[in-house]
N, C-alpha and C positions, 0 to 999 in steps of 0.2 A: 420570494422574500416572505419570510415567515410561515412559510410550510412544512419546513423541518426543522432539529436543531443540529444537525451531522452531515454529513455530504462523506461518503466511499467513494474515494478517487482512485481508479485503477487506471491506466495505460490498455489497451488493448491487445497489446503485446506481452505482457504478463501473465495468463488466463489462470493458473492452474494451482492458485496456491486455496486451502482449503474452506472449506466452509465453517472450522472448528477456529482457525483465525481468524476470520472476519467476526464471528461472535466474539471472541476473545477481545477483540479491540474495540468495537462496540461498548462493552461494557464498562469499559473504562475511563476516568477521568482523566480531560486534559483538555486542548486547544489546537494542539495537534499530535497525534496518534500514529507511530509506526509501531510497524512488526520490526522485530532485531534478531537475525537469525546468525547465531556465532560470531555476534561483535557488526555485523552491518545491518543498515537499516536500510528501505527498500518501500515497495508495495505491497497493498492497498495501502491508503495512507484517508485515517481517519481526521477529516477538519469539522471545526466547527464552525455552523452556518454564518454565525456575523459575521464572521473576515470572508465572507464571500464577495461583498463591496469592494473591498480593498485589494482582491488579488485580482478580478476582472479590472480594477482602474492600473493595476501594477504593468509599467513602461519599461522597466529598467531591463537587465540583460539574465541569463539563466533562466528563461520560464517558469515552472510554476519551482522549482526549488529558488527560486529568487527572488519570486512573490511572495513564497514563503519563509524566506531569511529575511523578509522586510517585515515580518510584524513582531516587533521588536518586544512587546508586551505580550504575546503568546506564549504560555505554556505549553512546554514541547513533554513530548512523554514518548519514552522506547522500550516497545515491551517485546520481552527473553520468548521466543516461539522456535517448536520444532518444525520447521516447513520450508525448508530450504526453496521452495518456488515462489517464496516471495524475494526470491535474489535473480529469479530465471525469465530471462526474456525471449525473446524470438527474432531478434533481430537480424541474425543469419542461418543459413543450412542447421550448418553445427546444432546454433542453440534450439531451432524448431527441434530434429532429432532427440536431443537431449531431453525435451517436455515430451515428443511423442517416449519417451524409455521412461521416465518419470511415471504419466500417465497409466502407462501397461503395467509398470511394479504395482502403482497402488491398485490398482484392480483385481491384480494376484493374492494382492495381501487381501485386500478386500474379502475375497471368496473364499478364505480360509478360515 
């Protein structure tokens, strides 16, 4: 309490969206922060630190997106990002795959 005023909430299963995003969202004004990549919102999801009380005490159902549909006075904010990895999980074969092919492109482009 009172050590930050922002908290970066990522899943652990989402690793790979950029570092040009996360500054991106950082910088901006809100209460709560997503990235929106071609109309869906996703992770990293920028909060801010007060409503840290309120979603730790939060019972109800939907985990943290229903802790987060409980604070009824937050300004929500969804900002337009090229980075489609923040839609991409890992939750099966498939979608690992899918980050390790993601991962390799940007590395290609990278060295070019």
């Amino acid at each position: 309490k009172g050590r930050c005023r922002k908290i970066l909430f990522c899943p652990a299963d989402i690793p790979f969206f950029q570092d040009t995003t996360v500054a991106l969202l950082l910088r901006q004004k809100g209460d709560i922060i997503q990235p929106d990549y071609q109309g869906k919102a996703d992770h990293p999801i920028v909060i801010n630190a007060s409503y840290l009380p309120d979603i730790i005490r939060y019972q109800g159902e939907g985990g943290l997106k229903g802790a987060l549909g409980s604070l009824k006075d937050a300004v929500r904010v969804r900002i337009p990002v090229e980075d489609e990895a923040v839609l991409m999980d890992a939750d099966t074969k498939e979608e690992f795959h899918r980050l390790v092919e993601l991962h390799h492109s940007r590395q290609m482009q990278a060295r070019r």
